[in-house]
N, C-alpha and C positions, 0 to 999 in steps of 0.2 A: 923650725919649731912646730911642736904637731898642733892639733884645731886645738887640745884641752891645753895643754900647755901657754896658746895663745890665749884661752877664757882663764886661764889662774892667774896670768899675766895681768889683764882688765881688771879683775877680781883684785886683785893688788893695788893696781893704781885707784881704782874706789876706795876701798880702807884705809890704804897711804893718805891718799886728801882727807876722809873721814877723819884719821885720826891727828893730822897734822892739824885740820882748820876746829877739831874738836865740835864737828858737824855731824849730824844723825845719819850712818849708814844707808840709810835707805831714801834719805833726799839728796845727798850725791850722789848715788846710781841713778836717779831718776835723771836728775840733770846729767848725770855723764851719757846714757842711753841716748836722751835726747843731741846731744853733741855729735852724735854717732851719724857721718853722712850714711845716704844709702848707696847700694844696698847694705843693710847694717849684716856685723860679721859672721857668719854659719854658725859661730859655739855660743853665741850671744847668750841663747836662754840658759849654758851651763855660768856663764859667769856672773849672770841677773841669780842663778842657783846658790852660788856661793855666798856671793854679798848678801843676800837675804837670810840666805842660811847664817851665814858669823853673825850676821845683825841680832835676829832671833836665839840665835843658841848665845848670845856672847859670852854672857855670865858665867855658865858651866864652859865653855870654852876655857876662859881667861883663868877661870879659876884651876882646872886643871895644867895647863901653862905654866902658872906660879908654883904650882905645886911638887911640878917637875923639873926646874928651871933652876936646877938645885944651884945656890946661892945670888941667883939674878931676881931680881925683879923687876913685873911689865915694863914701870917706866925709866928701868936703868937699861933696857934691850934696842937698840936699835928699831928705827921705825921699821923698817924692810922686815927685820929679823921677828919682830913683834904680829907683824900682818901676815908674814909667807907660815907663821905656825897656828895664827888664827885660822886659815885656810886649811892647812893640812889636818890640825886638829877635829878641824868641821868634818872634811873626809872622810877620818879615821871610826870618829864617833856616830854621823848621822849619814853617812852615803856607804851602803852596803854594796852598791857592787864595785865602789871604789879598792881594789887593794891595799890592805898596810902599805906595801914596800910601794906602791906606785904615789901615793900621797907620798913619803918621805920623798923616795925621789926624788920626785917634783919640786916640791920646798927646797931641798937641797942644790941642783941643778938653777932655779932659778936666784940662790942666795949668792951662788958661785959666780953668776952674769951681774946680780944688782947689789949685791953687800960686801960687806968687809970679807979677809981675810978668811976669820976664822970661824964666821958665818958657816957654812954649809957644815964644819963639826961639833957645831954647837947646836944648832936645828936637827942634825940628826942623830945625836945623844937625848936631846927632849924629845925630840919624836918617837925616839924608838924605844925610850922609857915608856910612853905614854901609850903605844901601840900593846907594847908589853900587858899594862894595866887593864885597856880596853878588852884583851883577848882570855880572859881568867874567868 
């Protein structure tokens, strides 16, 4: 698994507990960092990146999600499948040297390891709606 792929991983298990214990993104990172024996991990500060970033962006995040998510909504989407497009979505929108295709990717590849089935073609029809959008 490469360094960023292991920090979107982290980045996932933050939001997963965020959104599971219905806890503020950014006091779970704090406690999960602190959990973090040392030496803590080489991509740390890209996954502290992310979770701060989805925390910050969420709103316009989520809401593009929904919007694209043609017939699902947030809370009928699997939690996995809800957090790996919060991430990708952050990506695609506020990290410029992150590539489209490399966020879907990613989201895809890690839905394949940690979610259902039909995860990874559903992540990557909203993503790549929304990459779509983002590029106009």
């Amino acid at each position: 698994m490469s360094s960023r792929r292991k920090a979107r991983k982290r980045a996932l298990d933050v939001l997963y507990e965020a959104d599971v214990r219905q806890a503020p993104i950014t006091d779970v990172l704090e406690a999960y960092v602190e959990r973090l024996p040392e030496p803590k991990p080489e991509q740390l500060d890209y996954t502290v990146a992310l979770a701060n970033g989805v925390a910050g962006q969420r709103d316009r995040v989520d809401e593009l999600i929904a919007s694209y998510a043609e017939g699902w909504t947030l809370d009928r989407m699997p939690v996995v499948d809800r957090n790996l497009a919060r991430i990708a979505v952050y990506e695609l929108m506020f990290r410029d040297e992150i590539d489209d295709a490399v966020a879907i990717t990613e989201a895809v590849e890690l839905a394949k390891a940690l979610s259902t089935e039909d995860s990874p073609r559903f992540l990557n029809g909203v993503l790549g709606r929304i990459a779509e959008y983002t590029n106009r």
